[in-house]
N, C-alpha and C positions, 0 to 999 in steps of 0.2 A: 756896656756898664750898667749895673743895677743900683737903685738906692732902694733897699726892701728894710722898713723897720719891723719886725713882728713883737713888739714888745705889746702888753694889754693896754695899750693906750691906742694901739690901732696902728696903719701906717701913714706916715707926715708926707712922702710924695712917691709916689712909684712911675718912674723913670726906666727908658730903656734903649740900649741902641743895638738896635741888633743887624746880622750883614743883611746884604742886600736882599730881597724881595725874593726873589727869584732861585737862590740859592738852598739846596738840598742838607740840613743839618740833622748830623748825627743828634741821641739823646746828650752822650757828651759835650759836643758843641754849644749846645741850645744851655746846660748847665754851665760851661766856661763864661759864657756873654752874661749870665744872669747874676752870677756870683762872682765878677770880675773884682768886686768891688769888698764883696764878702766872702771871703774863702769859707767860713763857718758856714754857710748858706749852702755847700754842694750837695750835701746830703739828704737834708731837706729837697732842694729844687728835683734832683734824682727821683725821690717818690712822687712829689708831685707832678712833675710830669709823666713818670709812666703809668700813673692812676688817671690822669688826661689821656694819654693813647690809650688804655685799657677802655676805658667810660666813652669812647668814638670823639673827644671832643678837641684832639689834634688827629685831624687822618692824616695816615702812613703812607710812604712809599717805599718800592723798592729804590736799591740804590742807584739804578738806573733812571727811575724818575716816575716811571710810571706808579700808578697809584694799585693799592690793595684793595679791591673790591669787597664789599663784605659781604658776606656768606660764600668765600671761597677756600680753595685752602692753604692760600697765604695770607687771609684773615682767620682761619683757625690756627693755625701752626704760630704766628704770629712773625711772619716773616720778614713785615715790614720792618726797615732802618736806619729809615730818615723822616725828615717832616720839611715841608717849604719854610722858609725865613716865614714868608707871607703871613702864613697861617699859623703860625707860632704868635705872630702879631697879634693875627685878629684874638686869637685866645686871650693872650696876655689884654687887649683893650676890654676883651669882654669881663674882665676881672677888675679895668677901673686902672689900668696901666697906661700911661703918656708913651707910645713906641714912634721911633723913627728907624729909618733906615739906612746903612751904607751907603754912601753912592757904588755902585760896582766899580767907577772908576779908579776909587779910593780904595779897591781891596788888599793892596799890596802894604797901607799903612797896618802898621799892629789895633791903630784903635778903632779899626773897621771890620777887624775878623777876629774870630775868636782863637786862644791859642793852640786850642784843638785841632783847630785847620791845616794851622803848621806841624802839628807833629804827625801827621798822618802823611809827610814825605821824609824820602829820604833821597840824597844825593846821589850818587854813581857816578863811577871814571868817564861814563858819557855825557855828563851833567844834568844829564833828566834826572828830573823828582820822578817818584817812583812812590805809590802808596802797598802799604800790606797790611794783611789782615790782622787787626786789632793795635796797630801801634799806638794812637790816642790814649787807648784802654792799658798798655805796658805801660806807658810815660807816667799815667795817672797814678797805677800800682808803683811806681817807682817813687816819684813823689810824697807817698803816703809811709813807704817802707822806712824803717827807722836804717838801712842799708841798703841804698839806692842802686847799689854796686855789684851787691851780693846779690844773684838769682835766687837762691832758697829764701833769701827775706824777703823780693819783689814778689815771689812764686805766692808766700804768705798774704799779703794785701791782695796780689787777683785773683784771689781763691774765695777771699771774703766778698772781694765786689760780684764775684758772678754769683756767689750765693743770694745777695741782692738784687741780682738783673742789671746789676750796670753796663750801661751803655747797650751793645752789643751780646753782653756775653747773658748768657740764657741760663745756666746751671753746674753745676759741678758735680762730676763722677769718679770712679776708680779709675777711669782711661784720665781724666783728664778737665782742665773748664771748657765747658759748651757755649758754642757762640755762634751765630748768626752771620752768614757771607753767601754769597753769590751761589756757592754747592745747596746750600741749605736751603735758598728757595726751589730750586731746582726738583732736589731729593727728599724734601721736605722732611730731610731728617740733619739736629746738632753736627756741627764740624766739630772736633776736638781738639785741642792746642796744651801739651803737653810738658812738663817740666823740662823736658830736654829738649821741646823746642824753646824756651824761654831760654836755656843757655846758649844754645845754638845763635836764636838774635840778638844776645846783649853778645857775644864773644865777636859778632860779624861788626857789630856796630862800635866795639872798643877798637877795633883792627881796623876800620874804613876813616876814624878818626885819625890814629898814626899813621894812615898810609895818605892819607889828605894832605896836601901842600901847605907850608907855613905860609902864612901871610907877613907879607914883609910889612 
C-alpha cells in the first residue's frame, strides 16, 4: 500500500509495503503495490518507473532471475521483465520513501502481495496454478474496458497500453500487440498476441469457470 500525495504542497508521508525482498516483480506488480491505495496513481507510477528502468536506476532481470547485463543484448533489446522487491526498495528510499517488506511467510495474505500476482495463475482440473503469457496485462485491460466481457472492447484498452509499454507489452502492429516473454529474450525479437488469441483466452477462461465445481 502507498500513501503518494502529489498535490503542490509536496507529499505529507510516503509509505510503502511492498512483497518480500527477494521476490522478482513484474512492472505491473510494482505499479499494483504502489497504487493499491490510489488507483488514479497507475498511470503515472507506469511511466515513472519505466523512466527508472530506462535511466539504469532499477536494474532488470530476466524472468528467470538473472540479471541483464549492460551493453548486451538483452540490455539493448530491452529484454529485461522484472525488478527485485529489494531494489524496487532501495529506489523508492532513495526518493525519501519509508519501505517495508512482506514477510515471505505472510505471502499467501492479500495484503502482502500485490494483486498482480494472483492474476498471473490460473487453476486447472489438476489444481496446479499455471501462469501464461500476459494474463496480469489481459486482467488490467479488462478492468479498464468499459466491456470487460466483450474481447473487441478488452482488445481496445490493450492495444492502448502496449502503445504505452505497459507492463510487458512493447508495441503494437498489423499482426498484433508486442510483448516480452521467454522467446523474446531468446530471439531477441517481439512475440505477438493477437485478437483471436484474446478470444480464444477469455472463451477458455468463461468455460473453466462453468466447468469448475460449485462450492457448497
Amino acid at each position: 500500500m502507498a500513501d503518494d500525495d502529489d498535490s503542490a504542497h509536496g507529499p505529507r508521508e510516503l509509505t510503502v509495503i511492498l512483497p518480500p525482498a527477494q521476490r522478482l516483480l513484474s512492472t505491473i506488480e510494482i505499479v499494483d503495490a504502489l497504487s493499491a491505495e490510489n488507483s488514479a496513481q497507475r498511470l503515472a507510477w507506469n511511466v515513472r518507473i519505466t523512466s527508472a528502468i530506462k535511466a539504469g536506476h532499477l536494474p532488470v532481470r530476466y524472468a528467470d532471475g538473472f540479471a541483464v547485463a549492460p551493453g548486451t543484448i538483452g540490455a539493448a533489446y530491452g529484454m529485461g521483465t522484472h525488478v527485485r522487491s529489494a531494489d524496487v526498495g532501495e529506489w523508492l528510499r532513495a526518493g525519501g520513501w519509508v519501505v517495508t517488506f512482506a514477510d515471505p511467510s505472510e505471502s499467501a495474505s492479500p495484503h502482502a502481495t500485490s494483486s498482480a500476482a494472483t492474476s498471473h495463475k490460473v487453476t486447472h482440473k489438476s489444481g496446479q496454478p499455471r501462469s501464461y503469457p500476459l494474463d496480469a496485462e489481459i486482467n488490467e485491460a479488462r478492468r479498464r474496458a468499459p466491456e470487460p466481457d466483450n474481447p473487441q472492447s478488452v482488445w481496445g484498452e490493450l492495444s492502448k497500453m502496449a502503445e504505452s509499454k505497459f507492463g510487458v507489452l512493447i508495441g503494437f502492429s498489423s499482426d498484433g500487440v508486442q510483448y516480452r516473454s521467454k522467446e523474446y529474450q531468446a530471439a531477441a525479437a517481439p512475440d505477438v498476441f493477437t485478437l483471436k488469441n484474446l478470444r480464444e483466452r477469455m472463451r477458455r477462461r468463461v468455460k473453466a469457470r462453468q466447468d469448475s465445481p460449485r462450492r457448497g
